[in-house]
PATI-716205 format. One record per residue: residue number from 1; residue in three letters; x, y, z of N, C-alpha, C in turn. Coordinates in Angstrom, 1 decimal. Example, Ala and Ser with C-alpha at 12.3 -4.5 7.8 and 13.67 -1.06 7.14 Angstrom:
% residues 2
<node 1; ala; <13.2; -5.7; 7.8>; <12.3; -4.5; 7.8>; <13.2; -3.3; 7.8>> <node 2; ser; <12.8; -2.2; 7.1>; <13.7; -1.1; 7.1>; <12.9; 0.0; 7.9>> 
% end
This chain:
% residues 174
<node 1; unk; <15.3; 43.9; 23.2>; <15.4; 43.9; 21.8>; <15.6; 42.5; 21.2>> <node 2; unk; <16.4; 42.4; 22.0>; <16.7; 40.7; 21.6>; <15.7; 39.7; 21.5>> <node 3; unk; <14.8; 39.5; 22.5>; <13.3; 39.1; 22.6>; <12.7; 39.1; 21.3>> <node 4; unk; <12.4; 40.3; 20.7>; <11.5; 40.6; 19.6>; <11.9; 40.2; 18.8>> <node 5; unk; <13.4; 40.1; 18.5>; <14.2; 39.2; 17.5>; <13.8; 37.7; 17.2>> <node 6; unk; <13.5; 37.2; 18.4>; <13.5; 35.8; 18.4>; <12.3; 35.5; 18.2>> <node 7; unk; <11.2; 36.7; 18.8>; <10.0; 36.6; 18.3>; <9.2; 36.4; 16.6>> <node 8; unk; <10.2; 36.9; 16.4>; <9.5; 37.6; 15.3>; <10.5; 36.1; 13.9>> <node 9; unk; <11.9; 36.3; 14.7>; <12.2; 34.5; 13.7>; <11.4; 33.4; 13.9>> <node 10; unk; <10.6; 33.1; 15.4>; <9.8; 32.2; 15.6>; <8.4; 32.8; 14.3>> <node 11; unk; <8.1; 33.7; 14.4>; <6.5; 34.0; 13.4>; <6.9; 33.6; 11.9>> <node 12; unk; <8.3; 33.5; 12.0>; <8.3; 33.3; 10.3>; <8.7; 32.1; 10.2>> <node 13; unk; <9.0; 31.1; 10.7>; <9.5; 29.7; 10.9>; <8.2; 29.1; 11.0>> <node 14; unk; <7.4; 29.7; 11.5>; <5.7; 29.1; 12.2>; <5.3; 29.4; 10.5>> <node 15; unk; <5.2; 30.6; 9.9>; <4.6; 31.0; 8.8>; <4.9; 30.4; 7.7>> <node 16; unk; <6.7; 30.1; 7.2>; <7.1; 29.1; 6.9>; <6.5; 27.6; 6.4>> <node 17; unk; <6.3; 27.3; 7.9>; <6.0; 26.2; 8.2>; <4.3; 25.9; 7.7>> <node 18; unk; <3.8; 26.9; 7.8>; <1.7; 26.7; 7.8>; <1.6; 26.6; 6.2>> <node 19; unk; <2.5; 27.8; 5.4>; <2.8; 27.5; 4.2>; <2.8; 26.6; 3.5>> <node 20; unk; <3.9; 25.8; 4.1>; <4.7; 24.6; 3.9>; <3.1; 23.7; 3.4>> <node 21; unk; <2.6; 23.3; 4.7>; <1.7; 22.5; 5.0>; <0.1; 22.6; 4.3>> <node 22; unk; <-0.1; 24.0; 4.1>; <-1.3; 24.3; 2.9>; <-0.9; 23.9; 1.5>> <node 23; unk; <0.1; 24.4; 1.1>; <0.3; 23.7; -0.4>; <0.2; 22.5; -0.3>> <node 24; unk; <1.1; 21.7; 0.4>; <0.9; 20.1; 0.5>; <-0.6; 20.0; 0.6>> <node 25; unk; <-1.2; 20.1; 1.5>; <-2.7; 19.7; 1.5>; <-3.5; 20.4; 0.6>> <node 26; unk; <-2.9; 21.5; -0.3>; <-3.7; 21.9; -1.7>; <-3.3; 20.7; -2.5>> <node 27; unk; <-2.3; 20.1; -2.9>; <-1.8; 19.2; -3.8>; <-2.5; 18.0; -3.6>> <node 28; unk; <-2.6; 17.7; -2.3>; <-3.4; 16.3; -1.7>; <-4.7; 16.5; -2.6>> <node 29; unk; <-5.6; 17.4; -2.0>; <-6.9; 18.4; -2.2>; <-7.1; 17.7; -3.8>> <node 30; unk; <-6.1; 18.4; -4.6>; <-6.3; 18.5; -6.0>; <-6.0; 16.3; -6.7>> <node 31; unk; <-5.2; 16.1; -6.1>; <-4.8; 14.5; -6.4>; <-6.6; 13.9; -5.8>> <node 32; unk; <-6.8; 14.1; -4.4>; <-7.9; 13.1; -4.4>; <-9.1; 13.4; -5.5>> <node 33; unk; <-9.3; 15.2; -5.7>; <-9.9; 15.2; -6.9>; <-9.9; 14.5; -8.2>> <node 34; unk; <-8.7; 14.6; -8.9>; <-8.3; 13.9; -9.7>; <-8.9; 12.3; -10.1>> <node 35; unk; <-9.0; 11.9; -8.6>; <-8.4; 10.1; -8.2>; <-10.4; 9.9; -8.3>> <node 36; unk; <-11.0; 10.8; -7.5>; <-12.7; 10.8; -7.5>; <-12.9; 10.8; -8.9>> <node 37; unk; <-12.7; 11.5; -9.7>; <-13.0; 11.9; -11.1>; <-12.7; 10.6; -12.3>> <node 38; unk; <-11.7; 10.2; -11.9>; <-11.2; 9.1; -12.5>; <-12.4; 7.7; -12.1>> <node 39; unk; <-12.4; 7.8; -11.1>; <-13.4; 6.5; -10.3>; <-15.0; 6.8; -11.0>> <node 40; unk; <-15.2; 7.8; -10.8>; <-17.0; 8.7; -11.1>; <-16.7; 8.0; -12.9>> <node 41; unk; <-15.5; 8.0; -13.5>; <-15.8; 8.0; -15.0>; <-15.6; 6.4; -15.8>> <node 42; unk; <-15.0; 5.6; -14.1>; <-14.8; 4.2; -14.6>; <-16.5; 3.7; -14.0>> <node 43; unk; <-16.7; 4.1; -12.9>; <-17.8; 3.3; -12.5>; <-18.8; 4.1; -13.8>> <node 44; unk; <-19.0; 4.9; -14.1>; <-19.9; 5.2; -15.2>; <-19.6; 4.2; -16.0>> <node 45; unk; <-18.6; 4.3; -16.8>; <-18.2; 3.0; -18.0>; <-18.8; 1.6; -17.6>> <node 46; unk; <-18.4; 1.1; -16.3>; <-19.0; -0.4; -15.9>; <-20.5; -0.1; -15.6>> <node 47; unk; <-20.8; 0.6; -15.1>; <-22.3; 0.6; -15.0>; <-23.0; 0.8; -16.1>> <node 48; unk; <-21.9; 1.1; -17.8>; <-23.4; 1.0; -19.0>; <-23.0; -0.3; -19.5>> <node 49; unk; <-22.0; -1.3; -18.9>; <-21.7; -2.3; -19.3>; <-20.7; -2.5; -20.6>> <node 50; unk; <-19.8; -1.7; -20.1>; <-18.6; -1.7; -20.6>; <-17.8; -2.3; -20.3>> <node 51; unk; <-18.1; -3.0; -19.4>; <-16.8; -4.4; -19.1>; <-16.9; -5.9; -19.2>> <node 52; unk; <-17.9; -5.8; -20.5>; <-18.1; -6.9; -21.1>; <-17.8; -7.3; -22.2>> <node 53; unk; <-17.0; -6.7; -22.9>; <-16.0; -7.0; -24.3>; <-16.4; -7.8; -25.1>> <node 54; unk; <-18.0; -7.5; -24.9>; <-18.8; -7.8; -25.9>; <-19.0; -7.2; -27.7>> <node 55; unk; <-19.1; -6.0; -27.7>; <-19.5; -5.2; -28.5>; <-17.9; -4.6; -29.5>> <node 56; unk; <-17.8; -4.4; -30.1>; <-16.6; -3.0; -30.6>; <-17.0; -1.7; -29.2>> <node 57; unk; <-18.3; -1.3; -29.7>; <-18.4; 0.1; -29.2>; <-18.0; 0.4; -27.6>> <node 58; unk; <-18.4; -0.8; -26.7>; <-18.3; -1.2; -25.5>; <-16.7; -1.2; -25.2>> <node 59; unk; <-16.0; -2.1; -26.3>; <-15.0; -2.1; -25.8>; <-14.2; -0.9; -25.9>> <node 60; unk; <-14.5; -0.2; -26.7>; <-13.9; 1.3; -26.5>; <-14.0; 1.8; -25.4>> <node 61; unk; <-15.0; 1.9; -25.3>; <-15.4; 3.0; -24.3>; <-14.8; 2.4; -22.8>> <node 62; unk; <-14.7; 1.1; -22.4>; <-14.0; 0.8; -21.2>; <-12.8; 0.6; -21.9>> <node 63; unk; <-12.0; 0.7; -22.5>; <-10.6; 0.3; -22.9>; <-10.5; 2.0; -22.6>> <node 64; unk; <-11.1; 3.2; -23.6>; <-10.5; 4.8; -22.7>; <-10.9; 5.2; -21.6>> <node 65; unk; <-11.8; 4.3; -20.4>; <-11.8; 4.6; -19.4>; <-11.2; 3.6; -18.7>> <node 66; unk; <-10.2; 3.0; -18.9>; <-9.1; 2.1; -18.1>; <-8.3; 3.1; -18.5>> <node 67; unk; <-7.8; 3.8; -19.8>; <-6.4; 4.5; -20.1>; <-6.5; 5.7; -19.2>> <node 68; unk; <-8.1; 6.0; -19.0>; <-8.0; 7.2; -18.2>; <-7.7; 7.3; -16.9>> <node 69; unk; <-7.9; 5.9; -16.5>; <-8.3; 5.7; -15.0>; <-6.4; 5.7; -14.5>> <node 70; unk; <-5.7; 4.9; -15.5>; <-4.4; 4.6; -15.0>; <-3.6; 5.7; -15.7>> <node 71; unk; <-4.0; 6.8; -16.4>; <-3.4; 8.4; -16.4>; <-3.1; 8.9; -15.1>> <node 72; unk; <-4.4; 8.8; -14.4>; <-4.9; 9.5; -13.8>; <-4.2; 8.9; -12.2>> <node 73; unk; <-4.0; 7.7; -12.4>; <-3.1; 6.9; -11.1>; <-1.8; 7.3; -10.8>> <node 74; unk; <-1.5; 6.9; -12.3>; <0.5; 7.7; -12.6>; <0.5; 9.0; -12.4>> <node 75; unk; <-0.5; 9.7; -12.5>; <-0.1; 11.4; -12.3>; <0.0; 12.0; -10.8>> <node 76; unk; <-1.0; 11.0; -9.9>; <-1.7; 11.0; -9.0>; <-0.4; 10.3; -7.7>> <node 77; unk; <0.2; 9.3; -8.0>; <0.8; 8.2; -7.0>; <2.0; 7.9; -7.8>> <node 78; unk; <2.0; 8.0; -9.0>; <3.3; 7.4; -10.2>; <3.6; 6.2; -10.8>> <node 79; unk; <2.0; 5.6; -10.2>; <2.3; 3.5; -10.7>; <0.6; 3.6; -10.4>> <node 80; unk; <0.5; 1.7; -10.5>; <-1.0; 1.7; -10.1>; <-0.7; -0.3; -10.9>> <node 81; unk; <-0.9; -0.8; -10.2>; <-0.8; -2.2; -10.2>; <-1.8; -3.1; -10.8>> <node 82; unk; <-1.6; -3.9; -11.6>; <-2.7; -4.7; -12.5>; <-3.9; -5.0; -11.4>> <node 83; unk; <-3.2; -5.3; -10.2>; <-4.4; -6.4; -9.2>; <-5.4; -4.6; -8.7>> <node 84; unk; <-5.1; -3.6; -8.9>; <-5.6; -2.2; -8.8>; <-6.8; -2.3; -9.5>> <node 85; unk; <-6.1; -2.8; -10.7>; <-7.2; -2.0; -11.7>; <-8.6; -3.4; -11.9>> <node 86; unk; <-7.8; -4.8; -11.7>; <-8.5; -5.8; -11.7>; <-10.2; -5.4; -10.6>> <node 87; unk; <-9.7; -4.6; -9.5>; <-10.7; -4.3; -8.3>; <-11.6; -3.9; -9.3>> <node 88; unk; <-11.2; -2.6; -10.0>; <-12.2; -1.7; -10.7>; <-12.7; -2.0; -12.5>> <node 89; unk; <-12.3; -2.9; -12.8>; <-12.7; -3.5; -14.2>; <-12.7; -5.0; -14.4>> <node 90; unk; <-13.7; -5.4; -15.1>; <-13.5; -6.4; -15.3>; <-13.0; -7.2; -16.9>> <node 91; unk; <-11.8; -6.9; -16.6>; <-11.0; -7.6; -17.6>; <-9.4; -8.2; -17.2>> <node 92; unk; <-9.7; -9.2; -18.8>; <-8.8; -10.2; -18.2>; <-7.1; -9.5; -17.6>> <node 93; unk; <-6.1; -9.8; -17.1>; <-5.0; -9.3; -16.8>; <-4.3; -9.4; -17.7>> <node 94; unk; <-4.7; -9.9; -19.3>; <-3.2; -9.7; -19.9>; <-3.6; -8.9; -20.9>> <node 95; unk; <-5.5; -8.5; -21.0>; <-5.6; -7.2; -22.1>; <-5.3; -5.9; -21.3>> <node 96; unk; <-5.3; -6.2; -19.8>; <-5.3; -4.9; -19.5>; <-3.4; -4.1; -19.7>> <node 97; unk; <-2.4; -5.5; -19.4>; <-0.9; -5.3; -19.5>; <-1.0; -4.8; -21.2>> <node 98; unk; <-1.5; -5.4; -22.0>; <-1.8; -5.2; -23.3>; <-2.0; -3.7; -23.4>> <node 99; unk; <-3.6; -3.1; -23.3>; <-3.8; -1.9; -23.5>; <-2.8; -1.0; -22.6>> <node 100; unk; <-2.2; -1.3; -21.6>; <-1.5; -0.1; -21.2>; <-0.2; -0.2; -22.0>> <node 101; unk; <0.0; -1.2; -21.9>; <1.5; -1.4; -23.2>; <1.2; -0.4; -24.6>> <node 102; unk; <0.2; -0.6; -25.1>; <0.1; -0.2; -26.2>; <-0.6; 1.3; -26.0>> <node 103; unk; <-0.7; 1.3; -25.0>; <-1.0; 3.6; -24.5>; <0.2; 4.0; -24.3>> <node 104; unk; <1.3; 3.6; -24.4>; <2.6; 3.9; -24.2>; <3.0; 3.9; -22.6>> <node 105; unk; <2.4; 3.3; -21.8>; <3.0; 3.3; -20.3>; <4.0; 1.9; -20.2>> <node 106; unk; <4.9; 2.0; -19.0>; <6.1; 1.3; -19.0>; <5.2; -0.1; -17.7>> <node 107; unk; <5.6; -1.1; -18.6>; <5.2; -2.2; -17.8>; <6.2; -2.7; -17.1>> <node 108; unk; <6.0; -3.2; -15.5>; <7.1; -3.7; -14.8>; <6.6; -4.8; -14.3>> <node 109; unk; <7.2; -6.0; -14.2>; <7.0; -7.0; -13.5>; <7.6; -7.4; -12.2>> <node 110; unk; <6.8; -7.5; -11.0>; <7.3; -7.2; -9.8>; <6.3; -8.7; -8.6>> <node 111; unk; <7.1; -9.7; -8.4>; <6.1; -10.4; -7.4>; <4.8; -10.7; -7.6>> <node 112; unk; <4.9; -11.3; -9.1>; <3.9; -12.0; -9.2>; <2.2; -10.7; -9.5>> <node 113; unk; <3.0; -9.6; -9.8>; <2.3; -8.3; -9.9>; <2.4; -7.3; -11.5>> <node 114; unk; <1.7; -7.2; -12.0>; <2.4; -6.2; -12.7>; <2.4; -4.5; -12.4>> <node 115; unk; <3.2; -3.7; -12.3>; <3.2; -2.6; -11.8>; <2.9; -1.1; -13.1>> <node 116; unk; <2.4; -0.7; -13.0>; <2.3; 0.0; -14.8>; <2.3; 1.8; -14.1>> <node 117; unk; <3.5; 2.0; -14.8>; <4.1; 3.3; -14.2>; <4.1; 4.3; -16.0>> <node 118; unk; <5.0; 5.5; -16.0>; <5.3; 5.8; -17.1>; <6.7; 5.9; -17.3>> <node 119; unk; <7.5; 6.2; -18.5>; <9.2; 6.4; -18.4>; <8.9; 8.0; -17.6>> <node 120; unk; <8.6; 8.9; -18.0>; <9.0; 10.6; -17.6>; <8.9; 10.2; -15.9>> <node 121; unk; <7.8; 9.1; -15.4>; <7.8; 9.3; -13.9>; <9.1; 8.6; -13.5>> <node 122; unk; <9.1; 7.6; -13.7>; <10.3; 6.8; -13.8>; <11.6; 7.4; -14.1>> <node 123; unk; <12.3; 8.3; -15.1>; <13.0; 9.0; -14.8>; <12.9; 10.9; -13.7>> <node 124; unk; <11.7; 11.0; -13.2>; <11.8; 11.9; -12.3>; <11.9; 11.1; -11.4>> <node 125; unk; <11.9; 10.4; -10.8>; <12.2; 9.3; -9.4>; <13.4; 9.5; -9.6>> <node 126; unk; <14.5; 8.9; -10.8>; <15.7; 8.2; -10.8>; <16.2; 9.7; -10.5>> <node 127; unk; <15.7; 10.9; -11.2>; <16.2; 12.4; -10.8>; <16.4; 12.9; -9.4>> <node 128; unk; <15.0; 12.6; -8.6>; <15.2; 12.7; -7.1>; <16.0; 11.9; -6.6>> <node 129; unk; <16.4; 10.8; -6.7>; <17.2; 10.0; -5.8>; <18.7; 10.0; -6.2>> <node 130; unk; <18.8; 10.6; -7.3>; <20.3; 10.8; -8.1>; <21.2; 11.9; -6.8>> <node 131; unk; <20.4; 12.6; -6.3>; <21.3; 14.0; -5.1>; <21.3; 13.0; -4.0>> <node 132; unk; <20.7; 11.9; -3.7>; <20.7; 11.4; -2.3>; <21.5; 9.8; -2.0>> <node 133; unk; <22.9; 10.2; -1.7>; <24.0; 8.8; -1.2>; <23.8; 8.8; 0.0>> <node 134; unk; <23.1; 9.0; 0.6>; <22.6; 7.9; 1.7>; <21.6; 6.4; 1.6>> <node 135; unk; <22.4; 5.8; 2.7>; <21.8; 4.3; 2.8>; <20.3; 4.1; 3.0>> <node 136; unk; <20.2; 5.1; 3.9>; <18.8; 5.6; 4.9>; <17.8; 5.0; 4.3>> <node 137; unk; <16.6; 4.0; 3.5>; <15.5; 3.9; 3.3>; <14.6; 5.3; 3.3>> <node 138; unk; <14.6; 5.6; 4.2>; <13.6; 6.5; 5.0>; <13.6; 8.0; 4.6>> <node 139; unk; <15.2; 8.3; 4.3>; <15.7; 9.1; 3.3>; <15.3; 9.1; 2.0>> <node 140; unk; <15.4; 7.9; 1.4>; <15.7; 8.1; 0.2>; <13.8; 8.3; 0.0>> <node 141; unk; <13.4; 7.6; 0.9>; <11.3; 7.5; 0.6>; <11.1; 9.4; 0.8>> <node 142; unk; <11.5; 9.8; 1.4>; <11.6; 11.7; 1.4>; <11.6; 12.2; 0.5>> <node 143; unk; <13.0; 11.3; -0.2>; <13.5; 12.2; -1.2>; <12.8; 12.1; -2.5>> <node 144; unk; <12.0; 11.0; -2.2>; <11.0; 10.5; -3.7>; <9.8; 11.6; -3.6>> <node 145; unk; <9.3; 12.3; -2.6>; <7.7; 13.2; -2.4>; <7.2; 12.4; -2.7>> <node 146; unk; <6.7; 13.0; -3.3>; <4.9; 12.2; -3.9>; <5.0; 10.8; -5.1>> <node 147; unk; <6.4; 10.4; -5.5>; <6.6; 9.1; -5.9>; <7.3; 8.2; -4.9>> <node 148; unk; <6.7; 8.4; -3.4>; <7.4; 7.6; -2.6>; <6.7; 6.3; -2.6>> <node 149; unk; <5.0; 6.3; -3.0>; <5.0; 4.7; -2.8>; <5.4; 4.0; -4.3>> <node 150; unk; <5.6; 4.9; -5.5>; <6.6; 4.3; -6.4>; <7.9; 3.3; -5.6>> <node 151; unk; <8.7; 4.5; -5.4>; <10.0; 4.4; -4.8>; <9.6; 2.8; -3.6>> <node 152; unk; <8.2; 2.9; -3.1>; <8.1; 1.8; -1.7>; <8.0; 0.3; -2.8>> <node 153; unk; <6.9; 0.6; -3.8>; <6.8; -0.8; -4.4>; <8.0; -1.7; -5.1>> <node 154; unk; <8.7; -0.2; -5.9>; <9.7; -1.0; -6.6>; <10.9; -1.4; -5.7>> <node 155; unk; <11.3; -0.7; -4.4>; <12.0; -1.4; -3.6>; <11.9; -2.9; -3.2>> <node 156; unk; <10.6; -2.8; -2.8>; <9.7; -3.7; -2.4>; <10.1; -5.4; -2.9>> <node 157; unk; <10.6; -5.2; -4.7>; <10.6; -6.1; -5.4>; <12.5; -6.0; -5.9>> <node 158; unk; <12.7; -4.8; -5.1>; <14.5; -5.5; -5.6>; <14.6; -4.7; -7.0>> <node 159; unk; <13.9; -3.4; -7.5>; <14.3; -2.6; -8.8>; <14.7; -1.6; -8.3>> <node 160; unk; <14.9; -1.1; -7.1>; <15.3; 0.0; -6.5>; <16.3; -0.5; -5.6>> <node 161; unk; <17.6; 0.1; -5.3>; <18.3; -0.3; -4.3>; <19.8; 0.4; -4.1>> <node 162; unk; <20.1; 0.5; -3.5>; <21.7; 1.4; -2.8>; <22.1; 0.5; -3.1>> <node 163; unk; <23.2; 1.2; -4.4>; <24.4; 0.5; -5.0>; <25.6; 1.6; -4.1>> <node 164; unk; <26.3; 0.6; -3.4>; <27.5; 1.2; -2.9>; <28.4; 2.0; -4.0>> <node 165; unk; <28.6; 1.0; -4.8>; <30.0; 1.6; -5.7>; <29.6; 2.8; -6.3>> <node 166; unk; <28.4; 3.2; -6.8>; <28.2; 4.7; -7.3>; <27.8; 5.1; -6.0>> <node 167; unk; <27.7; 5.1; -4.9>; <27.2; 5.6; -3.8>; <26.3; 6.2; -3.9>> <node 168; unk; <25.0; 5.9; -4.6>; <23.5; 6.1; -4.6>; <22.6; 5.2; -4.7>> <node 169; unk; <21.6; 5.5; -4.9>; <19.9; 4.9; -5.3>; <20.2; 4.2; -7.1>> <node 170; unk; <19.6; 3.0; -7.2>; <19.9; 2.7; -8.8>; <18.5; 1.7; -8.7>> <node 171; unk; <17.6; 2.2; -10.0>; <16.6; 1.6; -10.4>; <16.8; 0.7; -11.7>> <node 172; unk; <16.5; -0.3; -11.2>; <17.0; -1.2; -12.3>; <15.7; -1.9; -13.1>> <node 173; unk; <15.5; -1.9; -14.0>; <14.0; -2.3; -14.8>; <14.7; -2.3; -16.1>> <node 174; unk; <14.2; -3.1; -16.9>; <14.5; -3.7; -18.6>; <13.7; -2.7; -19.3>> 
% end
């Protein structure tokens, strides 16, 4: 009897577990979607020559497919880095800190980088890492999910870091 017992806690720990692991890779599934979609609607924009800031009309149209492209980053990863979006548009680095400034996303200055995240993500990070006083790095990148390479960049530059005296994670940005 005992056997079946242990049997049967192993099938649900296993089941548990496969669970676990399909949603994650449905979430993944649905982000790379996202991230394709976002790409398919910038490369359209640059390929009718939209990234020549020549025109009014032109510049619309690649100015809302840069706001879409970096929606679509922050929802996806939680940040997305000027030298990112430099790969995929061609414009200068300080219209593009401009236009995202002026879409309402939170600009950070990080290593000679700019990092362009939003406040709601930014305080769901500071939310996750608020339950976790451990020192652990490795921990706290867990405890971020899916804003862990948030959590990796802004460490990276010294805005994230274990403050002993409150014995937590403390994100520090102006």
């Amino acid at each position: 009897m005992e056997h079946s017992t242990d049997l049967d806690e192993l099938k649900n720990i296993v089941l548990s577990s496969t669970k676990a692991i399909i949603d994650e890779l449905e979430k993944l599934r649905k982000q790379v979607s996202e991230l394709e979609s976002a790409c398919r609607s910038a490369q359209a924009s640059q390929s009718r020559g939209a990234g020549s800031f020549t025109g009014r009309e032109s510049r619309g149209k690649n100015s809302n497919a840069i706001v879409e492209y970096i929606k679509s980053m922050v929802q996806s990863k939680g940040y997305v880095t000027i030298q990112e979006l430099l790969s995929q548009f061609k414009v200068k680095p300080r219209q593009l800190v401009s236009l995202a400034r002026n879409s309402g996303f939170k600009i950070i200055e990080g290593g000679g980088d700019y990092i362009i995240t939003s406040i709601p993500t930014l305080v769901e990070l500071e939310n996750r890492l608020s339950g976790s006083h451990t020192t652990d790095v490795n921990e706290a990148e867990k405890r971020s999910g899916d804003l862990s390479g948030l959590f990796e960049v802004l460490r990276r530059y010294g805005l994230v870091y274990y403050d002993a005296r409150i014995k937590g994670w403390r994100i520090e940005i102006d």
